[in-house]
N, C-alpha and C positions, 0 to 999 in steps of 0.2 A: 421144726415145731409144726404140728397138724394145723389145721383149720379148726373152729368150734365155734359152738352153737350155742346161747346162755338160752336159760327161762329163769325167769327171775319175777316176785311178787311188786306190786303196781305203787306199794308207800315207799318212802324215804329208805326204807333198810332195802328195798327190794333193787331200788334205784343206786344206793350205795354201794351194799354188795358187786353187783355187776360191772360199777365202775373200778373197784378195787382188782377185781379180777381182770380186768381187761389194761389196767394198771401196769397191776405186776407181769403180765404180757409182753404187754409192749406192743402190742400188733391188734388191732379191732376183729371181732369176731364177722362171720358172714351172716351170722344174723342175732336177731335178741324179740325175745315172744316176751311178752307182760302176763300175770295170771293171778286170778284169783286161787285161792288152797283149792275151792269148791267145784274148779271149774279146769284142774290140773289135768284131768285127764282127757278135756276136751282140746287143752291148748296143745299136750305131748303128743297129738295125735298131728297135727299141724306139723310135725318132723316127719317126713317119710323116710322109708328105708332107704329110700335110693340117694335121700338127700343127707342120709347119718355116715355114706360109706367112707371112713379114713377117718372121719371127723369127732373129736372129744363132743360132747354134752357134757354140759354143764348147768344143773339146776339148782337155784338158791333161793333162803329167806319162805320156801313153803311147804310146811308141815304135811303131816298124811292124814287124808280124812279116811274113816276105816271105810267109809260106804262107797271110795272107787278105790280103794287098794287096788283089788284084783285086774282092772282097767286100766291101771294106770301101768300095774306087773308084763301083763298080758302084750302091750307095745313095747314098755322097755325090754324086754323080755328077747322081740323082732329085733330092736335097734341094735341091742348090746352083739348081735352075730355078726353086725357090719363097721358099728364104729368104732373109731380109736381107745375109747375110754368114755363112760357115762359117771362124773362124779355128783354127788349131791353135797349140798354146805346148808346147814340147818341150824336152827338155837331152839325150835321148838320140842314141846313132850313128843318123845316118842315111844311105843310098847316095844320090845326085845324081839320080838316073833317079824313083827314089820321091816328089822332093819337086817336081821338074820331071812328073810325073803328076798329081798332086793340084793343081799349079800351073794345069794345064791346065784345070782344070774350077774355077777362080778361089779354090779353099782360099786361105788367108792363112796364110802357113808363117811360123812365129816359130821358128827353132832357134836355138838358143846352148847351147853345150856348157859354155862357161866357168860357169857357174852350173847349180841347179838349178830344177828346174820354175817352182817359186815368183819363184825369181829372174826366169824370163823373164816370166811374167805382171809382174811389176812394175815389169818394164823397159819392156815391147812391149803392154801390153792398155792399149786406150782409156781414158781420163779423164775420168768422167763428174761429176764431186763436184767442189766448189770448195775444200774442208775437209780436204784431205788431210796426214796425218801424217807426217811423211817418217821419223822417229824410229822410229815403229810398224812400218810397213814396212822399215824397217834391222834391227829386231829378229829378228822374225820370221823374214825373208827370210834372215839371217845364223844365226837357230839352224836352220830347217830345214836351209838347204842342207849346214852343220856337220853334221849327223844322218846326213843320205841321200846325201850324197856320201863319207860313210866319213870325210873329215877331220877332222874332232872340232874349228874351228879359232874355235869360238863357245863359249863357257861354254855357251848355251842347248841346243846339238846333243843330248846326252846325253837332254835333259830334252824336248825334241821329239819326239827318234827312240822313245820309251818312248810316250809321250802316245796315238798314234793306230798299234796295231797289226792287222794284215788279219784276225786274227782276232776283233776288238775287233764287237762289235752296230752294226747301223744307225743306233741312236737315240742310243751314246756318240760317234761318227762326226760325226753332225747338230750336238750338243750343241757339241763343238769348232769346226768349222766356222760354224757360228751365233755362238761367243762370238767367235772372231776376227774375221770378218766387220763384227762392230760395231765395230774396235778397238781390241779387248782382246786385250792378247798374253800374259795368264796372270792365273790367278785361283786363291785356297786349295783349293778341288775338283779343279787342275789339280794340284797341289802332291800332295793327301791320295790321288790315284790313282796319283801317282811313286812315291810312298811305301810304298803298297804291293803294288806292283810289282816294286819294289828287294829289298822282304822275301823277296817267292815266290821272286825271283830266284835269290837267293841257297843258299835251298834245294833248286834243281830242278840246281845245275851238277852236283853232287854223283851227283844221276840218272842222268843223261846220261855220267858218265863210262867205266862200262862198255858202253856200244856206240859209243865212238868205235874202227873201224879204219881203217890207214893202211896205204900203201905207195906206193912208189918208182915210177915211170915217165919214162924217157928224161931223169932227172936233176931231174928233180921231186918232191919230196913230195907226197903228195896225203891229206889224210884228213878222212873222210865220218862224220856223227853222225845220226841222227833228229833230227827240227825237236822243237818244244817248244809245247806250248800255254801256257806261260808266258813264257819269253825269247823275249824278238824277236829272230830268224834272223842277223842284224847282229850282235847283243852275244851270241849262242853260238856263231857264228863265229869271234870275235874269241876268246872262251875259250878253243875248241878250238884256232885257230892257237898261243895261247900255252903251252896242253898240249903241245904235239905239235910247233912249229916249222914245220908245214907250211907249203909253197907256196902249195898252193891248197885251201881247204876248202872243204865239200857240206854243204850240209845239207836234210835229205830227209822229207817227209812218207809217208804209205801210200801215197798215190795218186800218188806219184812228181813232185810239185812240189819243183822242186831252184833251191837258193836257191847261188850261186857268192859266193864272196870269195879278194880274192890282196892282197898289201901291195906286189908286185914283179912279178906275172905278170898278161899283158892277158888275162883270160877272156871277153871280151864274143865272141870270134871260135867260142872254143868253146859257149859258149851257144847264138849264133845258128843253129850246124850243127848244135847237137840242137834247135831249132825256138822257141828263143827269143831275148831279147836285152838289153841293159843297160848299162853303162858298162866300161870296163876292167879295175878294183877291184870292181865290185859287179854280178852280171848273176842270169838265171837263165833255166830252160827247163820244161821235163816229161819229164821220162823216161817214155820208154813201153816197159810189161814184158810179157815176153809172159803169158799168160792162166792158167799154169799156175803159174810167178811170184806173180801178182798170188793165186792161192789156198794158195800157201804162207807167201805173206807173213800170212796171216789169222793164221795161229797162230804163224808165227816172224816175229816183224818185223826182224828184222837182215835178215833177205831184202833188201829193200828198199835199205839201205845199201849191201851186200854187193855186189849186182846193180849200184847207182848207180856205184860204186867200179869194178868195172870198163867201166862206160860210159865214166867219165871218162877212165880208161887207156886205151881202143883207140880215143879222139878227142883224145891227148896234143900232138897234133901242130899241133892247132889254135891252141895257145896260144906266147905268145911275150913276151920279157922285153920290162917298161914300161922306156921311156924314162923318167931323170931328168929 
């Protein structure tokens, strides 16, 4: 069995996926990169050729943004002459044209939308261990996807989606991924960190309430909150829709990372035209402000919101009701 190389996205699926993979292994990889979608072709670049040679790649849990395709082709493109095999494992939308590219240059394209990341590693990634759990992997694979697919349709999802947040350190990151990897789909450390998480929680909704605004666009709600260094983007999302009723809600850091949620409207269309991308129910992009913006936001941060809020209304048009 070769050596290989994971990249893998920095939330709970991105984290699970990787473990799942290295799972059904059996053997830990030489190395593992974390990545933003937006930031994929900075991280693939971090692989050098001399460091791909014999060696599989393996990328999961991150979608393509069209604005570095060609960057992102252009490296794999070097690697794929040296190493073992370059697979990719995905649940995100993908165009035909994109994956018939990457096909070209021999990627191993695993998409399945029906599940999430996790799910397709455990469907579609090789088998290397004779000792495999199938239990552990129904776990696991059923509470991530619950979490990060927005469905809530596993007890574990709640207690997942909380576990491994993008603001979370490298080393609490490593920590989960290393315990799953052996395994282990929960432990008391996993438990005493929900725990108090749930506490902060609790206390930070209350924060957050004065800078939620809303308004109406072409018969949509739409209302926009500042992200939270405490609640994960997901379950203050879900707050604010139940404040507020809204269609679709934003939620917004300083530097204009915009996290989208709808329970009835596809936003993944509207993401992708501000330059990002995601699922129907759950996407996200970067708002980019102009510079004069970005220095008033320093002292008033409702800016930020304000600003995102009308982004979303003059790209209203993008979005459209999900199908039952």
């Amino acid at each position: 069995m070769s050596e290989y190389i994971i990249i893998t996205h920095t939330d709970m699926d991105g984290v699970g996926s990787a473990a799942i993979y290295i799972y059904l292994q059996g053997e830990k990889p030489v190395r593992i990169l974390f990545s933003e979608p937006y930031h994929l072709d900075k991280v693939i670049k971090q692989v050098k050729v001399g460091d791909a040679g014999n060696r599989r790649i393996a990328i999961m849990d991150l979608g393509m943004n069209p604005k570095i395709l060609d960057k992102i082709f252009n490296h794999l493109e070097k690697l794929a002459d040296v190493a073992d095999s370059i697979e990719w494992y995905d649940h995100h939308v993908w165009n035909k044209e994109w994956i018939e590219k990457l096909e070209d240059i021999s990627v191993k394209m695993n998409i399945d939308r029906s599940t999430c990341a996790a799910g397709v590693v455990a469907k579609y990634a090789p088998r290397n261990r004779s000792d495999i759990d199938e239990s552990f992997l129904s776990e696991v694979v059923g509470g991530v996807c619950a979490g990060d697919l927005w469905r809530f349709d596993h007890w574990r999802g709640p207690w997942y989606l909380r576990l491994v947040r993008r603001r979370d350190s490298l080393k609490w990151r490593f920590k989960v991924l290393e315990t799953l990897s052996r395994g282990v789909a929960w432990t008391d450390e996993f438990t005493e960190k929900i725990v108090e998480r749930i506490e902060e929680e609790l206390r930070e909704y209350n924060r957050v309430d004065p800078y939620i605004i809303t308004a109406n666009f072409n018969g949509y709600r739409i209302a926009v909150a500042p992200s939270s260094r405490v609640v994960d983007n997901s379950f203050l999302a879900a707050y604010v829709m139940g404040r507020t009723g809204a269609d679709i809600v934003g939620i917004v850091d300083r530097r204009g990372k915009l996290s989208l949620r709808s329970r009835r409207v596809n936003i993944r269309d509207l993401a992708v035209r501000l330059g990002g991308g995601g699922h129907p129910r759950a996407a996200g992009a970067l708002v980019k402000m102009p510079l004069l913006k970005k220095l008033v936001a320093l002292f008033k941060p409702l800016t930020v919101v304000e600003y995102t809020l009308r982004v979303i209304g003059d790209n209203i048009d993008a979005v459209s009701i999900l199908e039952e």
